[in-house]
C-alpha positions as CSV (number, residue, x, y, z in Angstrom):
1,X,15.7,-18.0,25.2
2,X,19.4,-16.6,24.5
3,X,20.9,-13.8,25.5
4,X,21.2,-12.1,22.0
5,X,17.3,-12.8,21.5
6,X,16.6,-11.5,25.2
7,X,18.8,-8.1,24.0
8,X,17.1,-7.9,20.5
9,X,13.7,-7.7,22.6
10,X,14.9,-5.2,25.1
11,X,16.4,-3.2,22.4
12,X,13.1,-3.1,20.3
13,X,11.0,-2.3,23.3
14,X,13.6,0.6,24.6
15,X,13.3,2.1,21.4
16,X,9.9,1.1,20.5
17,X,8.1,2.9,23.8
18,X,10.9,5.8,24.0
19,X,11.9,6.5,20.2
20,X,15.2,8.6,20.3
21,X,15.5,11.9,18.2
22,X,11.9,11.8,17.4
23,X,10.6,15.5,16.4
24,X,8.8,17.2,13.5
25,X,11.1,18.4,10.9
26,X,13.5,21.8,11.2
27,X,14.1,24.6,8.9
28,X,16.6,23.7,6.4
29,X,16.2,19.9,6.5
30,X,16.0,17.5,3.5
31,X,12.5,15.8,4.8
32,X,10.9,12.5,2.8
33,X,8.1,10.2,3.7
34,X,7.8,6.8,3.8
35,X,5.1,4.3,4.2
36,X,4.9,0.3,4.9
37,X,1.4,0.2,3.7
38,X,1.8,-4.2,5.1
39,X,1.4,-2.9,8.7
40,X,0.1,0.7,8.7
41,X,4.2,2.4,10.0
42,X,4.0,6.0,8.5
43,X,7.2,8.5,9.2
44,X,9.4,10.8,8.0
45,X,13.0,11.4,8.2
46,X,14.7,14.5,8.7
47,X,18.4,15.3,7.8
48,X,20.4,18.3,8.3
49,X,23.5,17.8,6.1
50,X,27.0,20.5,7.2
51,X,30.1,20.2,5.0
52,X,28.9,16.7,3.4
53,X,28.6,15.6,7.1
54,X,25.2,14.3,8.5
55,X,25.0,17.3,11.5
56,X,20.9,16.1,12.3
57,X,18.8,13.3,11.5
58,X,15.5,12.5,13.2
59,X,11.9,11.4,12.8
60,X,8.4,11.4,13.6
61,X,5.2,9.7,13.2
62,X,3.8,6.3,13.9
63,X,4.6,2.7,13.1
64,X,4.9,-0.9,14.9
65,X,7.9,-1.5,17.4
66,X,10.5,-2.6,15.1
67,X,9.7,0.2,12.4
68,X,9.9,2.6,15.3
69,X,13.3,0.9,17.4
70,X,14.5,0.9,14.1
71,X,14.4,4.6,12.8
72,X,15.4,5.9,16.6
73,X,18.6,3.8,16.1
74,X,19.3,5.0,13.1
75,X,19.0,8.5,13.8
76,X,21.1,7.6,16.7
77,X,24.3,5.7,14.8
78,X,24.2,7.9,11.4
79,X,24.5,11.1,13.4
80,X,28.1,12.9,12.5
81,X,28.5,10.3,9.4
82,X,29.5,11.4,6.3
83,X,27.7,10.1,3.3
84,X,29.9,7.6,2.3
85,X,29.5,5.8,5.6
86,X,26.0,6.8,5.6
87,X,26.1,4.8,2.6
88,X,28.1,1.5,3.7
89,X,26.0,1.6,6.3
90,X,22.4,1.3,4.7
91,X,24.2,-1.8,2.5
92,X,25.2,-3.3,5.8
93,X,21.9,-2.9,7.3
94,X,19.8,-4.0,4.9
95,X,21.8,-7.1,4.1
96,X,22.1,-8.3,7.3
97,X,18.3,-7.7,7.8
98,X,17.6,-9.6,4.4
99,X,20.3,-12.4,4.9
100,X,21.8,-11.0,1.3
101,X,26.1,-10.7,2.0
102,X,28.3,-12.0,4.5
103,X,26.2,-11.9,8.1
104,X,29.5,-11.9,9.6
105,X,31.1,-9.0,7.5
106,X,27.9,-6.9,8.4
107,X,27.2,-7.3,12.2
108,X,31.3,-6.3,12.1
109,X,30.5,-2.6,11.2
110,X,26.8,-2.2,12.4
111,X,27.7,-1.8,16.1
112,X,24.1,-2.0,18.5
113,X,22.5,-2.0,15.1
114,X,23.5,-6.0,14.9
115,X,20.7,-7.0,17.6
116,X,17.8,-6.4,14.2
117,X,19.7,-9.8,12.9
118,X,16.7,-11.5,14.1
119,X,14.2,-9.9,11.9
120,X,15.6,-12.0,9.0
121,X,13.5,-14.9,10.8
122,X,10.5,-12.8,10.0
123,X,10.1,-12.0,6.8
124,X,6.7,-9.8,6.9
125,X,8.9,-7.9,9.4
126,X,11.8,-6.8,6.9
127,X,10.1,-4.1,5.7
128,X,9.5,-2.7,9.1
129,X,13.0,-2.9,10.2
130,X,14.2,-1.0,6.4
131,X,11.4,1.6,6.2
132,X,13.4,4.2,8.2
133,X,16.1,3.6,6.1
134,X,14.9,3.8,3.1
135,X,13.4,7.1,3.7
136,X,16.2,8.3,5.2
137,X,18.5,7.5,1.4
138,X,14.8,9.7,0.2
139,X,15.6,12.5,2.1
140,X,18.9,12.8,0.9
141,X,18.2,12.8,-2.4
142,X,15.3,15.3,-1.7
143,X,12.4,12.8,-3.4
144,X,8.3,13.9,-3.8
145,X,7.4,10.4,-3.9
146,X,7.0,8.2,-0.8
147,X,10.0,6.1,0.2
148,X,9.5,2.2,-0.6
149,X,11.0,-0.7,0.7
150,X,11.3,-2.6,-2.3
């Protein structure tokens, strides 16, 4: 097995078993839900916003190992971003995770975010891996309806 494969699983686990910035949702926060209804992960996404700066984002409920690595590192690399790179961001992530774009061009700015390149070699598993994120753009944009990931 490689070493970026042995990292990707180590990653996933960490953050799978002992989800970062995982809580119920704060006074003032923009808060959406989002559902995979393909393997059951239900969350939401929190996000305190200060100044057009994200000051907060976090999560809680309950979904596979990738769904869950994925929104804890999320949470963790969006934190103190404004919504522009908020925004870059999500279009990195979610072409690198669907093989759309130049793979090269978006591990570049995705930092520890890069190890989820795998999940391209598992489709079903997309979804997973974007759900967070897709709620998180819900939040923002303070949405009633459940986040997709189409």
């Amino acid at each position: 097995m490689s070493e970026f494969r042995e990292l990707y699983q180590e990653v996933i686990l960490d953050h799978g078993k002992n989800p970062r910035n995982f809580r119920e949702a704060l006074a003032g926060e923009h808060t959406a839900f989002g559902h995979n209804p393909l393997c059951g992960d239900k969350l939401e996404v929190h996000v305190e916003m200060n100044n057009g700066v994200i000051e907060n984002v976090a999560f809680n409920g309950e979904g596979c190992a990738i769904s869950t690595a994925s929104a804890s590192m999320m949470t963790q690399t969006l934190k103190g971003k404004t919504l522009e790179e908020a925004e870059t961001m999500f279009r990195s992530f979610h072409n690198l995770i669907t093989g759309n774009g130049d793979t090269e061009t978006e591990l570049g700015g995705l930092g520890k975010l890069a190890v989820f390149s795998g999940v391209r070699e598992f489709p079903v598993r997309v979804k997973c891996a974007t759900l967070a994120w897709h709620t998180f753009k819900a939040a923002l944009d303070r949405s009633e309806e459940p986040a997709s990931t189409e």
